[in-house]
C-alpha positions in Angstrom: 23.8 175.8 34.5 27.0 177.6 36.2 26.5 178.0 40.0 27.5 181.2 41.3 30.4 181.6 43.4 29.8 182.8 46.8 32.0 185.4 48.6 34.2 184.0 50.8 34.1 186.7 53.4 30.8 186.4 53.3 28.2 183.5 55.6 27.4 181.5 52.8 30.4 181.3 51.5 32.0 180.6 55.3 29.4 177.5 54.9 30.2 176.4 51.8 34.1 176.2 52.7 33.3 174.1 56.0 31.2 171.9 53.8 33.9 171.2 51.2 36.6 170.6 53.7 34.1 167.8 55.5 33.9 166.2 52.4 37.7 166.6 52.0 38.4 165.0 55.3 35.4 161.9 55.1 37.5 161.4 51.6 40.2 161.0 52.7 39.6 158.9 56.1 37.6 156.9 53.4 40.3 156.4 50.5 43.8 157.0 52.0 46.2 158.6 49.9 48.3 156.6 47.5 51.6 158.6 49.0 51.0 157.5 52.5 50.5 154.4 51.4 53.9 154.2 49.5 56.0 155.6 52.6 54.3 152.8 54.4 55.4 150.6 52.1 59.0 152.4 52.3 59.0 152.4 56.1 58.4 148.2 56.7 61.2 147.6 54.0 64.0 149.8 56.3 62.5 148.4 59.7 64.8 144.8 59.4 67.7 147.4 58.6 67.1 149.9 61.6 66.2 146.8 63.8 70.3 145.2 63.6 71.0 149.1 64.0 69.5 149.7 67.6 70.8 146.1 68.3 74.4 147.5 68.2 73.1 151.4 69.3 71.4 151.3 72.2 73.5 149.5 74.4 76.1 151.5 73.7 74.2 154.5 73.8 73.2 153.0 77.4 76.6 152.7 78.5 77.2 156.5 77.6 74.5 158.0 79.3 74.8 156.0 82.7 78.5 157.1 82.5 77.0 160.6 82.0 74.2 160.3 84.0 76.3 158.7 87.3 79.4 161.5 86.6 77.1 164.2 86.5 74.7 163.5 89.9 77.8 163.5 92.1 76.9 166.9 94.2 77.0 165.6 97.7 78.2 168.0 100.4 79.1 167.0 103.7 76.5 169.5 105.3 73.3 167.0 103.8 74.5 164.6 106.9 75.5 167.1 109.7 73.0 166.6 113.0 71.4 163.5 110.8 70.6 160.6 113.3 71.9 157.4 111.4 72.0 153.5 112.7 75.3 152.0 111.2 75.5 148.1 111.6 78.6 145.9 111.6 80.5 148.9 112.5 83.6 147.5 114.4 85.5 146.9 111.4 85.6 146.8 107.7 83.4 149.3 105.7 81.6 149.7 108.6 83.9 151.5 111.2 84.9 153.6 108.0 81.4 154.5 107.6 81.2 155.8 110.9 84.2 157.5 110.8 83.1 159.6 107.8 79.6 160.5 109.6 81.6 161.6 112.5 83.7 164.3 110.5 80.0 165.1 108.9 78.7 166.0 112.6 76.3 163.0 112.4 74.9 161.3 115.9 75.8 158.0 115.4 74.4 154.6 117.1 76.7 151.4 115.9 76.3 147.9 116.9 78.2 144.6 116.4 78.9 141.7 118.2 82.1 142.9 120.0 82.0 145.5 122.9 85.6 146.0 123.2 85.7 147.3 119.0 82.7 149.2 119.3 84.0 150.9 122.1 87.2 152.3 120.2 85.1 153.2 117.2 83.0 155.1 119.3 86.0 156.9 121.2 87.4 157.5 117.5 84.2 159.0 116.3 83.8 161.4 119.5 87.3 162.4 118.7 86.4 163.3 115.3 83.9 165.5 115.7 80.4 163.4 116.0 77.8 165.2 117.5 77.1 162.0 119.6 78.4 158.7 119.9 76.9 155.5 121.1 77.1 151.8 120.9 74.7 148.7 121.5 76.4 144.9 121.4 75.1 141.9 120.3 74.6 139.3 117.3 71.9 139.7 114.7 71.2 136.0 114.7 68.2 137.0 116.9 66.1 139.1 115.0 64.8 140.1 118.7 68.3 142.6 119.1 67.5 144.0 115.9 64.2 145.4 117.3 66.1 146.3 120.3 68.9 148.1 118.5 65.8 150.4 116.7 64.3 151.1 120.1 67.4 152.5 121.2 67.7 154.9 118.8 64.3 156.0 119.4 65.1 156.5 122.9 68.9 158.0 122.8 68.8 159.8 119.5 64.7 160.6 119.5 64.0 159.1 115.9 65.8 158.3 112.9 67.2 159.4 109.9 69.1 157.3 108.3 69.1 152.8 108.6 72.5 151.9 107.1 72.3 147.8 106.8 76.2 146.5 106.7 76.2 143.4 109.0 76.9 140.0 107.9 77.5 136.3 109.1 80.5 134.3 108.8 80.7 131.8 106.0 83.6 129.8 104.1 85.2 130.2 100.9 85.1 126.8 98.7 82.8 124.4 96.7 78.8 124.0 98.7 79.3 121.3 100.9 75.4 121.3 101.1 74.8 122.1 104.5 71.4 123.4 104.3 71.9 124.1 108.1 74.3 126.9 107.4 72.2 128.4 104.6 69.5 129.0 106.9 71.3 130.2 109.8 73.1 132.8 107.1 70.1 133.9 105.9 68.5 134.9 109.3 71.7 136.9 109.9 72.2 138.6 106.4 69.0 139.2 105.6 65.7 138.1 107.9 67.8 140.8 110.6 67.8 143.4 108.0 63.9 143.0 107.3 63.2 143.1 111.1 65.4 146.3 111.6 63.6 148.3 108.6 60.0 147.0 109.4 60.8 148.3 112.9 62.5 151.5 112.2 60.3 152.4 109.0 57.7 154.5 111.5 60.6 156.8 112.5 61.8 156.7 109.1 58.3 157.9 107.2 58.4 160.6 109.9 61.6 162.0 108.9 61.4 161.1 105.1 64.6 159.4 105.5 66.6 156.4 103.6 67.5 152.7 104.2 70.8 151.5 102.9 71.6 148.5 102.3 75.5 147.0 101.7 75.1 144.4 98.8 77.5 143.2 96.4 77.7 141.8 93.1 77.7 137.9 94.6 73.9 139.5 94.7 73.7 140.3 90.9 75.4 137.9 89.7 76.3 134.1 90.9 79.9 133.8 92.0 81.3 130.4 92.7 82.8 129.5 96.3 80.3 131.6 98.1 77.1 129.8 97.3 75.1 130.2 100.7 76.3 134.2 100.9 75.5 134.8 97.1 71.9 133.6 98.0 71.3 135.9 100.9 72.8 138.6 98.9 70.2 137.8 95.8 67.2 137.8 98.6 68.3 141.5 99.6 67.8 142.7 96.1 64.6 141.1 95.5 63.2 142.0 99.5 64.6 145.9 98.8 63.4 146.1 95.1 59.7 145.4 96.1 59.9 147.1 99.2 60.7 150.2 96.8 58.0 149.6 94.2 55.6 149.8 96.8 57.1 152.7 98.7 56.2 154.5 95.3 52.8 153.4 95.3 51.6 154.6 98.7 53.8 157.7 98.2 56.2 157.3 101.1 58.8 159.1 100.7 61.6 157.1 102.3 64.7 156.5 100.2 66.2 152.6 99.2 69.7 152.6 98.4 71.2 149.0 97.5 74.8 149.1 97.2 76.3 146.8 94.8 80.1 146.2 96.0 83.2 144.6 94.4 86.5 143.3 96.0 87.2 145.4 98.7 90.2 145.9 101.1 88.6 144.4 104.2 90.8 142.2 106.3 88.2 139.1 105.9 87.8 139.7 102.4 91.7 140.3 101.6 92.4 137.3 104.1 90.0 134.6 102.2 90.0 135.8 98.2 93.0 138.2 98.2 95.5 135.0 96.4 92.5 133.7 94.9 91.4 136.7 93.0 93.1 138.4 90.1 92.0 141.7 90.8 93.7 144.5 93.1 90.6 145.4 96.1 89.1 148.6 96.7 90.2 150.7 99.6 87.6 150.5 102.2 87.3 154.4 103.4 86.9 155.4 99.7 83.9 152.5 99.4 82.3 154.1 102.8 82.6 157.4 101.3 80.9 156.5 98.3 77.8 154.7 100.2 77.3 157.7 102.6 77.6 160.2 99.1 74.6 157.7 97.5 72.5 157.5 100.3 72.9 161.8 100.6 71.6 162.0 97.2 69.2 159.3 97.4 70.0 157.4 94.8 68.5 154.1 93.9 71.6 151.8 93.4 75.3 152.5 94.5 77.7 150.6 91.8 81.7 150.4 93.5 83.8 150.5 92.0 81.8 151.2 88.9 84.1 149.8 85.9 84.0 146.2 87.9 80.4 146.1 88.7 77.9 148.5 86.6 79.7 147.6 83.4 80.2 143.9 83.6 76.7 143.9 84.1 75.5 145.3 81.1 76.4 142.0 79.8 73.9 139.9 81.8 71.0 140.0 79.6 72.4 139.9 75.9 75.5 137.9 76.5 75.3 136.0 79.8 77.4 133.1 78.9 80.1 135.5 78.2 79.5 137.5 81.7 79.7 133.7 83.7 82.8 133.5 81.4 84.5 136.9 82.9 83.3 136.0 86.9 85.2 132.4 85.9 88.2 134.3 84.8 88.5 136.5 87.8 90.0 133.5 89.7 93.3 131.5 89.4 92.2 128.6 88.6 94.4 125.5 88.3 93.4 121.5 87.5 89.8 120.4 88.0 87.1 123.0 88.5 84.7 120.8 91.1 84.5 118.5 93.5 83.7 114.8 92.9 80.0 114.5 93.4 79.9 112.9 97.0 81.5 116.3 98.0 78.2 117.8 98.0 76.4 114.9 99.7 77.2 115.7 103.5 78.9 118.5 105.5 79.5 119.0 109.0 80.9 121.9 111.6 84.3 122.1 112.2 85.9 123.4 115.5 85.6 127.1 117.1 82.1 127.7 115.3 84.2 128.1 111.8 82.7 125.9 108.8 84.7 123.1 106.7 84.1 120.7 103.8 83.1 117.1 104.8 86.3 114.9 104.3 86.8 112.7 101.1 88.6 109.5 101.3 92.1 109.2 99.3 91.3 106.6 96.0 93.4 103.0 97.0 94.6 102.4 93.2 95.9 103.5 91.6 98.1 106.1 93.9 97.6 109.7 93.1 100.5 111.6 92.0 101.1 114.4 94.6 103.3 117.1 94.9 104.9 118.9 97.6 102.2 120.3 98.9 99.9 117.1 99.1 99.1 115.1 102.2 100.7 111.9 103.0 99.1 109.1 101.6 96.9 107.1 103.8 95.3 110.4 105.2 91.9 111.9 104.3 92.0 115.3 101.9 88.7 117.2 101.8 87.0 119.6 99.2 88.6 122.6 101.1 92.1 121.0 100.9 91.4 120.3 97.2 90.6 123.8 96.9 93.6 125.0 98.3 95.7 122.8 95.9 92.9 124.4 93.2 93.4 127.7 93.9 96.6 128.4 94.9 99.3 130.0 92.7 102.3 128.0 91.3 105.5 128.7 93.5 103.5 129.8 96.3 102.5 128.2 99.8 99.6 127.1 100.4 96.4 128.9 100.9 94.4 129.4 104.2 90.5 129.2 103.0 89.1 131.6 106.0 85.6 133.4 106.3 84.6 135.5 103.5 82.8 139.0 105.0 
């Protein structure tokens, strides 16, 4: 027997339509359809083909939209940093004094420190004349981690707090093959970076208070390992991993203080032009344009500085899907002529040369047979170490020979 149809509009036949789509929906959560099934089918045959695609498309795509993304941020004025109270370290020459000067033509009170008191004293003259809104100066060497907390306290007493902790100081160190001199490793690591931990623990109640930012002046010898500056490539690398952390938990208790890390290439300073300048195939950066740049990405507190970009960011890009190829462009960056290293017993001892500088321990001439030398080699009978070796490495044909001094 037929069963009536109910009216739609009516109760029952409201009921009966939720009934029938129930049984619609338990159907079909039951016995899938035989179409979905088939574009599932569809969709794990194209997923090898889309996988080699986003292989090749998304770093590229990356590369695009940091460009973009970088290009697009830039809109620091000069007024975010006028009557800002800002600590600049290693300020008496180099990116440092640069730095200072740029604050000073912002109307920034300044505080600057470094080991010597006659420098600090023109930079600070230069800075009044340029418009600071104050000008001050503490000596002293960062090797005790003491000054560092004294340097803080200062600005708490002359400026009344803090805005701004730019970290730019650094120790001396030579340029050549690791002598292993685990002695100057760990005196270079209190100065380059166990100083910068005790200046930001100190100065982060002053900086909560005014929501401000911590920069710190890295380089890419802290991204990536560079040969000839073993002990300051590993302070740099402990910067990045202290800083990184320090900002990962800065977001989970919700203070709102600011980590820059500023990842820096060959730059025009007279240490770094004196040690790497014949060494390096690459023209440096100029150093006011590299402070100007550090000051605009702390403004905008942004999470990593890249300078110049096209020989830091990019190059990088490289470092997880092709790092063989990456170690293979640092390598190139140097003129490199006849061996690339040291005979092992290079690396077995090292001591301190004269005037607090650093040299490579001395390696004895072989007896037999005689090695053939050219001009620039030393008399036979006298002792040539891994520094001299590197010299004779390094150096260019035609040219004379090559002073290995501190690196900055």
């Amino acid at each position: 027997m037929k069963r009536a149809r109910q009216n739609p509009n009516s109760p029952a036949g409201q009921a009966e339509q939720r009934g029938a789509n129930q049984r619609l929906l338990l159907g079909l959560s039951i016995h899938p359809p035989v179409i979905f099934q088939g574009f599932g089918s569809c969709s794990s045959s194209a997923n090898s083909g889309m996988g080699r695609l986003q292989k090749i498309l998304i770093p590229f795509l990356g590369l695009v939209l940091a460009f973009w993304f970088y290009s697009a941020r830039d809109t620091f004025k000069p007024e975010m940093l006028r009557g800002k109270r800002v600590i600049v370290t290693g300020a008496s020459t180099g990116i440092g004094e640069q730095i200072a000067y740029h604050l000073a033509r912002m109307g920034s009170h300044i505080l600057i420190t470094a080991r010597t008191e006659a420098k600090l004293q023109n930079v600070v003259q230069r800075c009044l004349e340029l418009g600071a809104a104050s000008a001050r100066f503490v000596s002293g060497t960062m090797e005790d981690t003491a000054f560092a907390q004294h340097v803080v306290r200062e600005a708490q007493t002359s400026l009344g707090g803090l805005d701004m902790l730019i970290l730019n100081h650094v120790g001396a160190s030579y340029f050549g093959f690791f002598d292993g001199d685990v002695e100057h490793v760990r005196k270079l690591l209190e100065i380059n970076f166990l100083s910068y931990v005790a200046m930001t623990t100190s100065a982060l109640p002053m900086l909560k208070e005014s929501e401000g930012s911590i920069v710190v002046v890295s380089s890419m010898a802290g991204k990536v390992g560079f040969p000839f500056t073993v002990p300051y490539s590993a302070t740099k690398f402990a910067l990045d991993g202290f800083f990184s952390s320090l900002r990962q938990e800065f977001a989970i208790q919700s203070i709102n203080v600011s980590i820059t890390l500023c990842i820096l290439g060959f730059i025009d300073t007279e240490r770094a032009v004196r040690a790497a300048a014949e060494v390096l195939r690459e023209r440096p950066a100029p150093r006011d344009e590299c402070a100007l740049e550090i000051l605009k990405g702390a403004a905008l507190r942004r999470r990593e500085l890249y300078y110049r970009y096209s020989s830091t960011r990019l190059p990088l890009l490289l470092r997880d899907c092709a790092a063989e190829l990456l170690d293979y462009l640092v390598r190139s960056r140097y003129r490199l002529r006849g061996p690339r290293r040291p005979p092992p017993s290079a690396l077995s001892r090292g001591h301190r040369g004269e005037g607090g500088g650093r040299r490579a321990p001395p390696l004895p001439v072989p007896a037999s047979p005689p090695p053939v030398r050219d001009a620039r080699a030393a008399p036979a009978g006298t002792k040539r170490g891994p520094q001299r070796r590197l010299r004779a490495l390094l150096a260019p044909p035609g040219r004379g020979k090559l002073i290995i001094n501190k690196v900055y």
